[in-house]
Residue frames as a rotation matrix with the C-alpha (Angstrom) as fourth column:
UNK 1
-0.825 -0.536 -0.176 -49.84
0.562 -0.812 -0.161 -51.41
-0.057 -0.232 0.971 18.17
UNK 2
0.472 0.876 0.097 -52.75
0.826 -0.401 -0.396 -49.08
-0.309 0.267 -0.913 19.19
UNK 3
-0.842 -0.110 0.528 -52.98
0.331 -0.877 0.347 -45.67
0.425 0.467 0.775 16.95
UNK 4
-0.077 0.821 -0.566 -54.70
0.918 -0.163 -0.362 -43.41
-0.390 -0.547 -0.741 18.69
UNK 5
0.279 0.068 0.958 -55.53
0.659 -0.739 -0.140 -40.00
0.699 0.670 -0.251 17.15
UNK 6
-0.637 -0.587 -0.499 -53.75
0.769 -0.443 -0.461 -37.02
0.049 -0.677 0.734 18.19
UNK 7
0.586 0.806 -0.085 -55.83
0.724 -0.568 -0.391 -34.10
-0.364 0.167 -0.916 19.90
UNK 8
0.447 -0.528 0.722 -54.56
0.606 -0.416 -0.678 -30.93
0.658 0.741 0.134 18.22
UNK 9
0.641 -0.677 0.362 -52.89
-0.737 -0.674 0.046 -29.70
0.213 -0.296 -0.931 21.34
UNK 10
0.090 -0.897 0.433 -50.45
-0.381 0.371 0.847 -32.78
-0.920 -0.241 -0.308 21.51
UNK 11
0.769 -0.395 0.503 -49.71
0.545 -0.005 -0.838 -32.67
0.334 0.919 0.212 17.67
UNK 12
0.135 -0.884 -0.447 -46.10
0.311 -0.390 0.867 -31.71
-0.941 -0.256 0.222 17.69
UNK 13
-0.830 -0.319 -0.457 -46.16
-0.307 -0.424 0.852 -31.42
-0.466 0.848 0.254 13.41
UNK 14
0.634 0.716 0.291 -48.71
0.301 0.118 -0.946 -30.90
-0.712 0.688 -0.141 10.69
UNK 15
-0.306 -0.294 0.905 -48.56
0.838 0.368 0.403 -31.61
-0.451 0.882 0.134 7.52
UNK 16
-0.921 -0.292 -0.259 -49.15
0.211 -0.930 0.299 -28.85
-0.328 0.221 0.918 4.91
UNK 17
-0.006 0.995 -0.100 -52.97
0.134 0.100 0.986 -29.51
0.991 -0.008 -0.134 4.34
UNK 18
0.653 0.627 -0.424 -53.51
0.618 -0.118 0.778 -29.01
0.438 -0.770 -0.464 8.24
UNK 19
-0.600 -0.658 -0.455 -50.89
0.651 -0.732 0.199 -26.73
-0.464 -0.177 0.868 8.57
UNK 20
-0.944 0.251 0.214 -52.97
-0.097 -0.831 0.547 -24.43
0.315 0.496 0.809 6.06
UNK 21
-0.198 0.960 -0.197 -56.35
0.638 0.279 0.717 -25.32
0.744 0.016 -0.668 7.89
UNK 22
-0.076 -0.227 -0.971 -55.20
0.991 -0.126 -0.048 -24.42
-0.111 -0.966 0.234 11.28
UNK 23
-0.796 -0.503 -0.338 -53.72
0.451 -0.864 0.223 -20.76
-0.404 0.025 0.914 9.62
UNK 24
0.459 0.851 -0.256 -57.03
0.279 -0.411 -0.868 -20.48
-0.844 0.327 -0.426 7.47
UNK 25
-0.183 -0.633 -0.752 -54.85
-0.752 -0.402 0.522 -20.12
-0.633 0.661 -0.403 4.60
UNK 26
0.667 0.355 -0.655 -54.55
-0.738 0.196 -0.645 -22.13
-0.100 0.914 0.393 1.48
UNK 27
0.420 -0.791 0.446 -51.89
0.628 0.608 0.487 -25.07
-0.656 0.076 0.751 0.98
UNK 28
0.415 -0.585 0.697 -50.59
0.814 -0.103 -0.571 -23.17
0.406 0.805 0.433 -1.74
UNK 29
0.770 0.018 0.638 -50.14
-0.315 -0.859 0.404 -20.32
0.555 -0.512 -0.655 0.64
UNK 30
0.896 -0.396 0.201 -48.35
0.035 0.515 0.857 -22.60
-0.443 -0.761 0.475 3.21
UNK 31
0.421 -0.675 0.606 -45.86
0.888 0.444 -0.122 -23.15
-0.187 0.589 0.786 0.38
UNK 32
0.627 -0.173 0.760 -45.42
0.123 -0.941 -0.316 -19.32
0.769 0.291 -0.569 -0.32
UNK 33
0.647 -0.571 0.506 -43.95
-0.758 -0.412 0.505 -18.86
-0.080 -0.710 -0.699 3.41
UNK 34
0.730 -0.529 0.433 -42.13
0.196 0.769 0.609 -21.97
-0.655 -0.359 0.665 3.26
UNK 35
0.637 -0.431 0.639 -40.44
0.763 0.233 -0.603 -20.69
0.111 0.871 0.478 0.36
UNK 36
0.264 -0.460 0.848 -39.82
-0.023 -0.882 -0.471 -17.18
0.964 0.105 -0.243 1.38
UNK 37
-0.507 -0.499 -0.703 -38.62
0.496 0.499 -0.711 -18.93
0.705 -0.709 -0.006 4.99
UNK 38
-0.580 0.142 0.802 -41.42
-0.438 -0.885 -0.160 -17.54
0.687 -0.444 0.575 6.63
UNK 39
0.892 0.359 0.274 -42.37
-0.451 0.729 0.515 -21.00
-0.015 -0.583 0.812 8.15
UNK 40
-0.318 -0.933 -0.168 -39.77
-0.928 0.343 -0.147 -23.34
0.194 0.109 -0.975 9.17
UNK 41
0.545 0.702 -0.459 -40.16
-0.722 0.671 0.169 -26.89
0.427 0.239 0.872 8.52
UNK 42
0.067 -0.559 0.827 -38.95
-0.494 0.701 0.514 -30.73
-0.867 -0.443 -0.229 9.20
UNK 43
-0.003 0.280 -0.960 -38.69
-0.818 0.551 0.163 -32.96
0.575 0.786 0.227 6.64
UNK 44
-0.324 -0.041 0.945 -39.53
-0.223 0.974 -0.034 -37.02
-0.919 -0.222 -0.324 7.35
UNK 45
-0.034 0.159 0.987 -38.48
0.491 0.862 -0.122 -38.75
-0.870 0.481 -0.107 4.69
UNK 46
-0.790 -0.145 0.596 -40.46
0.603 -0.364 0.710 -36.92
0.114 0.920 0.375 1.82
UNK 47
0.348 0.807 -0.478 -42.76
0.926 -0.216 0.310 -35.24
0.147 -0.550 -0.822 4.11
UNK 48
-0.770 -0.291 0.567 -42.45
-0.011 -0.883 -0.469 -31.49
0.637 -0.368 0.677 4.81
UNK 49
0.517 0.725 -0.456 -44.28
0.821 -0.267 0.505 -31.09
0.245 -0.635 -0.733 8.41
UNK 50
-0.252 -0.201 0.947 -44.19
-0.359 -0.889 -0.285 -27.51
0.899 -0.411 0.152 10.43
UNK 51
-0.788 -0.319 -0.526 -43.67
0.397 0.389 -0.831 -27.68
0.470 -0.864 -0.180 14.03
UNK 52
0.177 0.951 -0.252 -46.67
0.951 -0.099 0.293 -26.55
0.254 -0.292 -0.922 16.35
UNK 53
0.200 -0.693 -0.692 -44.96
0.858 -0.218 0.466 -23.95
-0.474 -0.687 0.551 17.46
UNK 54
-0.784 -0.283 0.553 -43.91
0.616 -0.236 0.752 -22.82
-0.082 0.930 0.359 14.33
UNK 55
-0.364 0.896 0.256 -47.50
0.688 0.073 0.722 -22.61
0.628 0.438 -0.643 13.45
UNK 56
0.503 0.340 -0.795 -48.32
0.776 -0.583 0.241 -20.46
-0.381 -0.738 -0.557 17.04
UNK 57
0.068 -0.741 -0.668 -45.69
0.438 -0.580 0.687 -18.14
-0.896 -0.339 0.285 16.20
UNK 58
-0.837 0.055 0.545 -46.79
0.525 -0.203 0.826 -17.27
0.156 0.978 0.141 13.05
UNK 59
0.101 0.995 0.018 -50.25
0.847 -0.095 0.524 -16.89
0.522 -0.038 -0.852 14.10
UNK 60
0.282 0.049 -0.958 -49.09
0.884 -0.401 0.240 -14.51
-0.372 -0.915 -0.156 16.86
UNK 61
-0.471 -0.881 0.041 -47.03
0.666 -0.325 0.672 -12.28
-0.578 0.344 0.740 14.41
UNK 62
0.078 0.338 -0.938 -47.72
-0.469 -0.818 -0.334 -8.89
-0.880 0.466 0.095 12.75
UNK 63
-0.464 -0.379 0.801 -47.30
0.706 0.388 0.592 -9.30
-0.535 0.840 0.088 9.11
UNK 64
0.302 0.081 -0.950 -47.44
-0.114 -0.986 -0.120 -5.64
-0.946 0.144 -0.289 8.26
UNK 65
0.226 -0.502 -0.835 -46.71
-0.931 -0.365 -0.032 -5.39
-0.288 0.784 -0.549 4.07
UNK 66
-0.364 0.158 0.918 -47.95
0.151 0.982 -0.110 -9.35
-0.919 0.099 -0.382 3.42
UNK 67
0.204 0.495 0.845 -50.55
0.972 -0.004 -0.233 -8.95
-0.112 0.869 -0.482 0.44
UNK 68
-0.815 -0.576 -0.063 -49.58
0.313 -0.530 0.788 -6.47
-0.488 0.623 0.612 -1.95
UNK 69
-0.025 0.999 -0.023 -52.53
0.564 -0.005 -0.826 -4.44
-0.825 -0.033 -0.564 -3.15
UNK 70
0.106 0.244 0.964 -52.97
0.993 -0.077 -0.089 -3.10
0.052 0.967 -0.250 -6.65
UNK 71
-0.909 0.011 -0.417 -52.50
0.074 -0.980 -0.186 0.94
-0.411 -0.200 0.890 -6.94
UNK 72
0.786 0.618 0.000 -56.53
0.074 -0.094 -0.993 2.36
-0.614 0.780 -0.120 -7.96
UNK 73
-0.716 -0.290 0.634 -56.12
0.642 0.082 0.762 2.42
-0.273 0.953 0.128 -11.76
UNK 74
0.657 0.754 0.009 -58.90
0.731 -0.634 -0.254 5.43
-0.185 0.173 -0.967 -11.86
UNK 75
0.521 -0.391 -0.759 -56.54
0.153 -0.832 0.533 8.11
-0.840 -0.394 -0.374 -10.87
């Protein structure tokens, strides 16, 4: 059976380590949206992949009131 690597436009799912390259983001990050269902996953098996898609549609998205910034503490 030949295994050929996949180029990354005919990946259909990444894993959460190249799921969080792809976004520039952290793996622990990846996990934050997956939790708060702001990624939707697959599971195989005990795998959690994200669909390419998925991954476009995120990327494409506002995300207006993501990171939560500190009030100054001078004032």
């Amino acid at each position: 059976m030949n295994k050929k690597p996949c180029s990354e436009e005919t990946r259909l799912l990444y894993d959460r380590k190249t799921a969080a390259l792809q976004l520039s983001v952290s793996v622990r990050t990846i996990d934050y949206f997956i939790a708060n269902k702001r990624l939707t996953t697959r599971r195989i098996g005990k795998k959690v992949m994200i669909p390419r898609a998925e991954l476009v549609r995120f990327a494409r998205a506002d995300h207006f009131g993501a990171v939560n910034i500190a009030p100054d503490q001078d004032k």
